[in-house]
Steps between C-alpha positions, in 0.01 A plus 500: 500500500782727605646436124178626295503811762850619381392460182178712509686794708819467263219578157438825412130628551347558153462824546859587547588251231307731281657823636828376473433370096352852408874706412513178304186537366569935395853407371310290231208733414780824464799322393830484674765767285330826446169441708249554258725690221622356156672196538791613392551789747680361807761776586442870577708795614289770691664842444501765761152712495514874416375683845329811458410546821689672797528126638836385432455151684251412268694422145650212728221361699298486172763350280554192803154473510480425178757301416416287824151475308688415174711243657249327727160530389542472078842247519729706351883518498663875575711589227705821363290680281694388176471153581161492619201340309248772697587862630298676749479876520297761618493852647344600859287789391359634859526363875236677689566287882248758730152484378209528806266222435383397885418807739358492946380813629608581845209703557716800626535838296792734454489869530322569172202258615587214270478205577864280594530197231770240531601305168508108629533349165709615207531372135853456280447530120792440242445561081743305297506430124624155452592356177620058469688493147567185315928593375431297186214610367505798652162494573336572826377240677303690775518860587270730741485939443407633815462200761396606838540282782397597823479383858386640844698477793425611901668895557863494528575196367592572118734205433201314550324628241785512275534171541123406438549748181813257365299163571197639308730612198665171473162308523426767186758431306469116552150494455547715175779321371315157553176643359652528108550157410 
């Protein structure tokens, strides 16, 4: 008896059999090199962003981001841009990190008889053009004018939201990129 009871308790449940087969499952439905692009698109070199914005921190979160994104979410290979079968490049147009979305009233008023209003919730939005080029055709292969991503965050705590910001951009770009073929 004590035999078939290490044998039951050494078996996966089927429900974690399943959860463990489904990366299995995704790598066949997108394909393993390129994640959804051409077939023949397996290395990419992700060129430093133009920053128009005051932000100077920016141009290299963005372009880690994004080649993290490039790298571990479509399958492909960094590269130097002459080598590479895909280049990534892109400008950040505006970086707007300040934006009152979530107010509380604390029901006191200053001297002019208004009413004292603290901001408790703030939201980050970032533009970007981003272009995906194919090097040999020279064709693009996804590209986005005037993407906005955006993400709240609690008051004083920007590098959260910049960080929300740079998850929902790669999640973009994935999604876009994956959405063409």
């Amino acid at each position: 008896m004590s035999l078939i009871r290490a044998r039951r308790r050494s078996r996966l449940p089927s429900g974690r059999r399943l959860l463990l087969s489904l990366p299995l499952l995704a790598g066949c439905w997108y394909g393993f090199a390129g994640g959804g692009l051409p077939a023949d698109i397996k290395t990419v070199a992700v060129l430093p962003f133009d920053n128009l914005t005051t932000e100077p921190a920016l141009t290299q979160e963005v372009n880690v981001a994004v080649n993290a994104a490039m790298q571990g979410r479509l399958g492909l290979r960094s590269s130097g841009e002459s080598t590479a079968d895909a280049v990534v490049r892109g400008a950040i147009t505006r970086y707007e990190p300040d934006l009152p979305v979530a107010y509380t009233s604390g029901g006191v008023t200053n001297e002019a008889g208004n009413e004292n209003v603290t901001v408790t919730q703030r939201a980050l939005q970032m533009t970007l053009n981003i272009e995906i080029l194919d090097q040999r055709t020279g064709k693009p292969l996804w590209q986005r004018k005037g993407l906005i991503v955006e993400a709240n965050y609690d008051a004083g705590q920007e590098s959260v939201g910049r960080e929300r910001a740079l998850e929902k951009l790669v999640t973009d770009i994935v999604d876009g990129a994956q959405s063409q073929w």
